[in-house]
N, C-alpha and C positions, 0 to 999 in steps of 0.2 A: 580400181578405185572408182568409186560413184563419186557422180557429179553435183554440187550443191544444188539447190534448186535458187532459181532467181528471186529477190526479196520483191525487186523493181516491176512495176510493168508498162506500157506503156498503154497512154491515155490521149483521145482525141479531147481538145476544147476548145467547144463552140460559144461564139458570141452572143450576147443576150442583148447586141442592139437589133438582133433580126438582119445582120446583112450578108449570114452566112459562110463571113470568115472562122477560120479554125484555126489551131496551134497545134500539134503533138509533141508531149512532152511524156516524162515519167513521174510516177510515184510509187513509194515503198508501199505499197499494199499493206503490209503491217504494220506501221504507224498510222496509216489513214485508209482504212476500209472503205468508207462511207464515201462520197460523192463530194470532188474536191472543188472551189472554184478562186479562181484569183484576178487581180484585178490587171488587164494589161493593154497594151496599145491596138487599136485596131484602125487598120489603117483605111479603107472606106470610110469611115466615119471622120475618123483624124482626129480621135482624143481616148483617152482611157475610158475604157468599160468593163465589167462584170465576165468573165468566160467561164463559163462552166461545163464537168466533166459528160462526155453524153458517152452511149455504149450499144 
């Protein structure tokens, strides 16, 4: 039997306050091809900003 292929992949996300923290998380690649970004806590800064996906 073959093996599925994974839908998930994973994805580094870099902060866009410039202080060079990251997250790695996942995304389904097929629902979201494109370049994902969400809003979440960084903690050098110490408030929510912008991370977006780099590659």
């Amino acid at each position: 039997m073959a093996k599925a292929k994974n839908a998930r992949q994973i994805v580094i996300m870099e902060s866009t306050a410039g202080t060079g923290y990251r997250y790695a998380t996942t995304k389904n690649k097929r629902n979201h091809p494109g370049r994902v970004e969400f809003k979440k806590y960084d903690p050098v800064v110490r408030k929510h900003v912008v991370f977006k996906e780099t590659k």
